[in-house]
C-alpha positions in Angstrom: 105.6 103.3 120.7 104.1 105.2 117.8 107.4 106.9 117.4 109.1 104.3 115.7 106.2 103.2 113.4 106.3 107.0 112.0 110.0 106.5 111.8 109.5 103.4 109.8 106.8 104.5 107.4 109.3 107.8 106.4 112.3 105.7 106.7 110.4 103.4 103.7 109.1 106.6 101.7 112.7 108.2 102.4 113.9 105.3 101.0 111.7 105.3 97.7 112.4 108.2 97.0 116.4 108.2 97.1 116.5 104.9 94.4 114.0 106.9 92.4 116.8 109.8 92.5 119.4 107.6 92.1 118.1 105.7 89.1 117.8 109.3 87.3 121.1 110.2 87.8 122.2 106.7 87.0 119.6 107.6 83.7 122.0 110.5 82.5 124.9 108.1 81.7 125.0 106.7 78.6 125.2 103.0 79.4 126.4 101.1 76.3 124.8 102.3 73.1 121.4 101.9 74.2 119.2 104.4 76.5 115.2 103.3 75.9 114.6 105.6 79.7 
């Protein structure tokens, strides 16, 4: 079925997408005394 290759390709770009998101947010806190990005 090509249904669920689709569904696996945006599953895997969906997926990229959130840890990029969630590593930003995670960005804004200051962890410790050091924030190098």
């Amino acid at each position: 079925m090509r249904f669920w290759q689709d569904l696996m390709i945006f599953a895997g770009i969906y997926a990229l997408v959130f840890t990029w998101i969630w590593r930003r947010i995670h960005r804004r806190r200051p962890s410790g005394s050091s924030h190098d990005a």
